[in-house]
C-alpha positions in Angstrom: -34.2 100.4 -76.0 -31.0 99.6 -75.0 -29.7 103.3 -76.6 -32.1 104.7 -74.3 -31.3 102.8 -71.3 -27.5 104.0 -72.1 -28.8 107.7 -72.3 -30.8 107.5 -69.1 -27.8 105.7 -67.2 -25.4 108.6 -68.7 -27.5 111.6 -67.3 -28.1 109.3 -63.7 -23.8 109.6 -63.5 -23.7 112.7 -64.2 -26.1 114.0 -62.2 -24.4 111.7 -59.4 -21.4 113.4 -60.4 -22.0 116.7 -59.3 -24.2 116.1 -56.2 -21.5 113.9 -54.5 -18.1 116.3 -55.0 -20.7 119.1 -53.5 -21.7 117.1 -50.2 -18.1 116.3 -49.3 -16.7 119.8 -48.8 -17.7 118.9 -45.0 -14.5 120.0 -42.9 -13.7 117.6 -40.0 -13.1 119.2 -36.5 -9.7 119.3 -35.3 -9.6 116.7 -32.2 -10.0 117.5 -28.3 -6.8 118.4 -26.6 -6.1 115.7 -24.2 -7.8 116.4 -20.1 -4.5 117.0 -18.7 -4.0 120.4 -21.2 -5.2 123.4 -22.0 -7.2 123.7 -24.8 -5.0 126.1 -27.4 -6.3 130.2 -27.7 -7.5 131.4 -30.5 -4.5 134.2 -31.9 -6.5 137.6 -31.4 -5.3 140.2 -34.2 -4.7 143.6 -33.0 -6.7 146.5 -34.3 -5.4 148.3 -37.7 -5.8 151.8 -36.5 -5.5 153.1 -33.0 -8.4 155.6 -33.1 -6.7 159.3 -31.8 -9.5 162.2 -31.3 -8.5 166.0 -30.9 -11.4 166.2 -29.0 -10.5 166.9 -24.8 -12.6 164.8 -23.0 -13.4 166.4 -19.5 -12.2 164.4 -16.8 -14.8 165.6 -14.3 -18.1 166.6 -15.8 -19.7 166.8 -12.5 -17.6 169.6 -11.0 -18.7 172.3 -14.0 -22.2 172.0 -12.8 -22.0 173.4 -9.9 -23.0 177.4 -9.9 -22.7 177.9 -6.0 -19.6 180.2 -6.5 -20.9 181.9 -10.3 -22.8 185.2 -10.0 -26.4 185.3 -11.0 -26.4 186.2 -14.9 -29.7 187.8 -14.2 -29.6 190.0 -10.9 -29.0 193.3 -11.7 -25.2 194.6 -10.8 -26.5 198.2 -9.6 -28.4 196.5 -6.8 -25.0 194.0 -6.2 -22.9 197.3 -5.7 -25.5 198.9 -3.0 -25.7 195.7 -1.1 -21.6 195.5 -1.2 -22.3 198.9 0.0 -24.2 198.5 2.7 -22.5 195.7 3.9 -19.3 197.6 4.1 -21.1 200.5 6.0 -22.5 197.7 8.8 -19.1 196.6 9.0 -17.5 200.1 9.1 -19.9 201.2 11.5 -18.6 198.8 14.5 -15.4 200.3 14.7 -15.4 203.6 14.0 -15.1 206.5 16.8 -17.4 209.0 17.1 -16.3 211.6 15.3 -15.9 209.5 11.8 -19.8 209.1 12.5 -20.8 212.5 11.0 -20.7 214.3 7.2 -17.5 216.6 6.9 -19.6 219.7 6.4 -21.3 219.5 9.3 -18.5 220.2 12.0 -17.8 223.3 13.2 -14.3 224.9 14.1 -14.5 226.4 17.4 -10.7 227.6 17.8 -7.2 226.5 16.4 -4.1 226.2 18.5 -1.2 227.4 16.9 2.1 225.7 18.7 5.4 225.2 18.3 5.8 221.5 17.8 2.0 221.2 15.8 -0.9 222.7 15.5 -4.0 221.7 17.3 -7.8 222.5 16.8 -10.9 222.1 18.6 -13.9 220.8 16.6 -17.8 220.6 17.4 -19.6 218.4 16.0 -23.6 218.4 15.0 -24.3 217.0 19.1 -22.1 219.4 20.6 -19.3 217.3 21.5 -16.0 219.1 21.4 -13.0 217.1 20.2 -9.1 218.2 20.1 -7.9 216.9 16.7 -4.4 217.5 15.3 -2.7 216.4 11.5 -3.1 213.0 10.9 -6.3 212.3 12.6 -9.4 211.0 11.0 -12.7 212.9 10.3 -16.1 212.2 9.0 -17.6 209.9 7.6 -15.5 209.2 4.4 -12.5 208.2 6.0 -11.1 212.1 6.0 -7.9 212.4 7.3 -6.2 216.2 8.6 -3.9 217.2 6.0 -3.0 220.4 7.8 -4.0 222.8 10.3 -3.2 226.3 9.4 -4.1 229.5 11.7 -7.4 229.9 9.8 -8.2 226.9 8.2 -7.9 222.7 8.8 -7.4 220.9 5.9 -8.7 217.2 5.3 -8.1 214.7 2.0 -11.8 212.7 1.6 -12.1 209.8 0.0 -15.6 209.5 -1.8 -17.2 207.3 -4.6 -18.6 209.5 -6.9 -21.4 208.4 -9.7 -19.9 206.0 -11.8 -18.5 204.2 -8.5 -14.9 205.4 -8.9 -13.4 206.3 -5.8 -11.7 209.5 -5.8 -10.4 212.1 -3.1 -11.2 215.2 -2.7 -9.6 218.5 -0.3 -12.3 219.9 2.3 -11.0 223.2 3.9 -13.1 223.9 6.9 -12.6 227.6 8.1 -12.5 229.4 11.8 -15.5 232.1 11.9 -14.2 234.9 11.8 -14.6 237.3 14.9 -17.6 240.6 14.2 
């Protein structure tokens, strides 16, 4: 019995052996700083790699939603060019004199001058007003401007746009009748 006792009293220690070393491992709080100090800060490690993007942030997302000044992707660009058009021909309209109101072709010469200084002719147009133009002057309605005024003939350079909205000019010879 007393072999037995030994035996049980052996596994008891050792068993008490390895329960105790594993309850100490308890670490004990460093103490309060004193009231009058601050209590220390904690280092704070910097970061191991600064992160870096190729990537362009926009500064100002807002700004590249705004469409007020883009063109409407779906209006068609024929009708855009007639509007500009027409828009141009109101304005044009306000300050043009008479005679730039009326087509080229229908004018009529009635007689030509032939000086010594310049040449002058006398033109009729569709309403039967009679103007005195002389080189230089404007004509019809395509911003024609004399050229030169011969004995028979008055010449005038036209600007027109022609089909594919190019604008081009063009020589318009309009001729004295001659006499039967």
């Amino acid at each position: 019995m007393i072999k037995r006792n030994n035996t049980y009293l052996l596994w008891m220690l050792l068993i008490a052996g390895l329960l105790i070393p594993g309850g100490c491992n308890k670490q004990e709080q460093p103490p309060s700083p004193p009231l009058g100090q601050p209590a220390p800060r904690a280092k704070v490690s910097p970061p191991v790699q600064k992160l870096q993007t190729s990537a362009k942030v926009p500064e100002n997302t807002a700004s590249s939603l705004v469409f007020t000044d883009r063109k409407d992707p779906f209006k068609s660009f024929v009708s855009l060019q007639v509007q500009a058009a027409k828009q141009d021909a109101s304005a044009r309209t306000k300050d043009l004199l008479p005679i730039q109101s009326y087509d080229l072709s229908k004018f009529k010469v009635a007689g030509i001058i032939v000086g010594l200084n310049e040449n002058r002719a006398l033109v009729i147009d569709p309403a039967g007003k009679g103007y005195v133009v002389k080189q230089g002057m404007l004509i019809g309605d395509n911003d024609g401007r004399i050229s030169k005024i011969t004995a028979t003939t008055i010449e005038v350079i036209e600007n027109y746009r022609d089909d594919n909205g190019h604008i081009t000019k063009r020589t318009v010879k309009l001729t004295l009748p001659q006499k039967k």
